[in-house]
C-alpha positions in Angstrom: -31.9 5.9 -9.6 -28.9 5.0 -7.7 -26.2 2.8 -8.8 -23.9 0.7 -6.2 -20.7 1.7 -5.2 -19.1 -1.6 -7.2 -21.0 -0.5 -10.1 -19.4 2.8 -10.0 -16.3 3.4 -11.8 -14.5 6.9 -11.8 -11.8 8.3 -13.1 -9.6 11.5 -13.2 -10.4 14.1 -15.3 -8.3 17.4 -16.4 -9.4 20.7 -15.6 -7.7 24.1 -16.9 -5.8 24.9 -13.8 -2.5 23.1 -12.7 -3.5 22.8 -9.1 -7.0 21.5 -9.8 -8.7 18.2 -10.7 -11.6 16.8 -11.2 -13.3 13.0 -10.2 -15.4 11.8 -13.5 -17.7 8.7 -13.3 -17.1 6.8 -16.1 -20.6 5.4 -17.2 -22.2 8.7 -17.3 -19.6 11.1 -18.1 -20.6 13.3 -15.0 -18.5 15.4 -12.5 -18.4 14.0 -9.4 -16.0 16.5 -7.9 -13.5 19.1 -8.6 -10.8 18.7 -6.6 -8.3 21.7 -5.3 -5.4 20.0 -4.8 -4.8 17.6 -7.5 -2.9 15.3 -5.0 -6.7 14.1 -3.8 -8.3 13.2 -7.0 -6.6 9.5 -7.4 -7.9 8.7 -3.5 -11.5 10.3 -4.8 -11.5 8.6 -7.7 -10.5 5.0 -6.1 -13.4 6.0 -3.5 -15.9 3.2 -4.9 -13.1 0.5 -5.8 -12.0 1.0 -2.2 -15.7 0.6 -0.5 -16.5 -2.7 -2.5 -12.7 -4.2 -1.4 -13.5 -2.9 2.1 -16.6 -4.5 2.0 -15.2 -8.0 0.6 -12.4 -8.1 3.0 -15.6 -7.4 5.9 -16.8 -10.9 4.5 -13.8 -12.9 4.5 -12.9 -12.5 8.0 -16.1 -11.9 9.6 -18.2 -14.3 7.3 -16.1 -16.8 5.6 -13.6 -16.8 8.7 -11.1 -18.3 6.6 -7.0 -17.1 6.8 -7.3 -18.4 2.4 -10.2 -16.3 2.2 -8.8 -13.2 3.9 -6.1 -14.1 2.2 -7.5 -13.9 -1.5 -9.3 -11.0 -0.9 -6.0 -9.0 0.7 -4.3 -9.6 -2.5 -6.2 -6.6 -4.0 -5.3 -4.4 -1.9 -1.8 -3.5 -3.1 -2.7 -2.8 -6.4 -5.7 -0.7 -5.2 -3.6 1.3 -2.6 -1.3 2.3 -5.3 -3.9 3.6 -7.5 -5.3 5.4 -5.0 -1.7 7.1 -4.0 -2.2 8.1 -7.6 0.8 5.6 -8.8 0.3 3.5 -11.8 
């Protein structure tokens, strides 16, 4: 059974090297990834969060059409890009 990319939530894991990471999913507690440069495991891990905002900003200017809709929706994206930069 597959579950949708907004359903997904992942987070960074620690692995037993310095230079290494690892992409968990949060429900299920599985590895999606190790990662060999730790640098890449906040943009892996944002991967899902990223798709679903991608896919909601695809709505609000191709669908709704609106400048307040594009508008509400861009609003996420700061906080999103930062996370994925691996900045809290």
């Amino acid at each position: 059974m597959s579950i949708s990319a907004e359903a997904r939530k992942f987070y960074v894991g620690k692995l037993a090297g310095d230079h290494q990471g690892v992409v968990v999913e949060g429900g299920t507690g599985r590895d999606i990834a190790v990662v060999y440069d730790k640098a890449d495991t906040a943009l892996l891990a944002s991967a899902p969060e990223l798709l679903a905002l991608l896919k909601r900003i695809n709505t609000a200017f191709y669908v709704d059409g609106t400048a307040k809709a594009l508008k509400s929706v861009m609003a996420e994206t700061k906080d999103l890009i930062r996370r994925a930069e691996g900045c809290s």
